[in-house]
N, C-alpha and C positions, 0 to 999 in steps of 0.2 A: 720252354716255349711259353709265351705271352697272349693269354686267348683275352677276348674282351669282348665282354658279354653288354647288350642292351635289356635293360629292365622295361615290362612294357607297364602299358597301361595297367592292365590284368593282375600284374604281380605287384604292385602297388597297393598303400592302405586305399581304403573305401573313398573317393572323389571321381568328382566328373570329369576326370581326363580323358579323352579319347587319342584312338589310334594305337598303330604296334610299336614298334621299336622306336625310343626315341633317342635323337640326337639331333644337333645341329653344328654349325659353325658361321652361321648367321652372323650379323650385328645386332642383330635384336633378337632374344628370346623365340624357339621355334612355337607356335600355336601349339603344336603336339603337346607338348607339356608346361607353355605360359603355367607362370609360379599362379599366376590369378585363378587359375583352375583350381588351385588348392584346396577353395573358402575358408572356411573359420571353425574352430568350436568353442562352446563358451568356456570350459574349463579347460583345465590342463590336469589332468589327471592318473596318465600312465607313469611308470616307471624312472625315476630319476635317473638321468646320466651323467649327469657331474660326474667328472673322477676324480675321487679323493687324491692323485697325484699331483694337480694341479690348482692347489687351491689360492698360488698368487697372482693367477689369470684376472689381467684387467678387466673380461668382458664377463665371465663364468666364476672366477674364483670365490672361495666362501670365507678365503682369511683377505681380503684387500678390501679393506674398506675403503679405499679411492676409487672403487671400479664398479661395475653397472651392476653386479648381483643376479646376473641372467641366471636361470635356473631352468635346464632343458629337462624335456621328457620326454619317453617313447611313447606315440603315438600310433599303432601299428608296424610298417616298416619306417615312418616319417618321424623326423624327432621335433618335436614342438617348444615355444617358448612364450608367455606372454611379459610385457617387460613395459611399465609407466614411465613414461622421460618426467627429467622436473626443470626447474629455470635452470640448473646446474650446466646444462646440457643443449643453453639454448646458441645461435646463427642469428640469422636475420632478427627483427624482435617478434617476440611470443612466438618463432619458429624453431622447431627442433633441427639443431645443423644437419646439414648433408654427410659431415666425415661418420658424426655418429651410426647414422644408417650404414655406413659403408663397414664400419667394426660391424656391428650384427649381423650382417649378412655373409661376411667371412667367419664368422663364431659358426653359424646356422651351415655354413658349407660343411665343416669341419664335421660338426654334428649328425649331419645326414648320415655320412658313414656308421654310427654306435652304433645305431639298432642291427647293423649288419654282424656287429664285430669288426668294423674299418676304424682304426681310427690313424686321421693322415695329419698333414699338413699345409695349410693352403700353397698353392702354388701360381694358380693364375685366381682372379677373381674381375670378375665385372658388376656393376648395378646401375640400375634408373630407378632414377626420385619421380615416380607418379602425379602424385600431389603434393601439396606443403603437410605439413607435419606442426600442427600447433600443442605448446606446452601443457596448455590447463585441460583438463579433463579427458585424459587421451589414453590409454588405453590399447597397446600393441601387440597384433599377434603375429608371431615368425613359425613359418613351416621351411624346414629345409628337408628335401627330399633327393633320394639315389637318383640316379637315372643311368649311369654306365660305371662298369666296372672294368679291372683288369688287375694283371699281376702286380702292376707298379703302382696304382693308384685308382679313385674314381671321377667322375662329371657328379654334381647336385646343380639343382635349382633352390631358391628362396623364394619366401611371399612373404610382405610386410604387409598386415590388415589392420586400420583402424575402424573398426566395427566391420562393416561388411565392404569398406570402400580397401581396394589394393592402393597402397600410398608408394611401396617400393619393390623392387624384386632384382633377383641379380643368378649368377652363374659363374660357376666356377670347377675347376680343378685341384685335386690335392693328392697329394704324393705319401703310400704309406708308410708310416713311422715303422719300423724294423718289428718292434713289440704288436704290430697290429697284428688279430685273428685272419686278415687277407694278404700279408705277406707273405713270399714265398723265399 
């Protein structure tokens, strides 16, 4: 049997989210747990989650050097990233592209799950570009967080913050790798 549990607010790291159980199937992000509720912290400080299994991960990995060098942490149950774009990576001009956001926020899905002991594989993903996203002096922080589980997989949200301004956020599903601690 397949139970599927909603994470609430309560059982969540320390932010201002309000309300109980969250979920939606909205078109846009439910308020209950909008990624912008997230905020920020200045460092990144908790427990690295890279897994040395994957190290020729275009967005994460530590031997590719063509790839972005994300480097996540646990941040209580939320796993954290900060991540500088460079002209390498630019769209419009002195705009950071749209696709690149849409990679970190699928990495960030995927990541939600570690601190649980999930680790899945994207299966749906959505985002919105908030704001524009410029090259020079910028400075990104990604929160991706649980929000429903179950036998086969879970729900996360994302928050892209440049400084305290939300620029992206997204949601998504992922299905667990067989090796994951939530398979059954």
């Amino acid at each position: 049997m397949v139970t599927s549990t909603a994470i609430t607010a309560r059982e969540t790291s320390s932010g201002p989210l309000s309300g109980d159980a969250i979920a939606t199937d909205g078109h846009q992000p439910d308020p209950k747990h909008r990624a912008a509720a997230f905020g920020t912290l200045d460092r990144v400080t908790g427990e690295l989650l890279n897994p040395s299994s994957c190290p020729g991960c275009f967005v994460c990995g530590s031997e590719n050097p063509s790839g972005l060098g994300l480097h996540v942490h646990r941040d209580g149950t939320d796993a954290v990233a900060i991540w500088v774009p460079s002209a390498t990576y630019q769209g419009y001009p002195d705009r950071l592209h749209g696709g690149i956001i849409g990679l970190l926020v699928d990495e960030m899905l995927v990541y939600a799950g570690a601190p649980h002991d999930l680790w899945g594989m994207t299966a749906k993903v959505r985002y919105w570009l908030r704001k524009p996203i410029a090259l020079e002096g910028v400075e990104l922080t990604l929160r991706g967080r649980l929000i429903q589980q179950s036998g086969r997989g879970f729900r996360a949200v994302v928050s892209v913050h440049s400084g305290e301004t939300l620029v992206a956020e997204g949601e998504g599903m992922c299905v667990l790798r067989a090796d994951s601690g939530g398979a059954e």
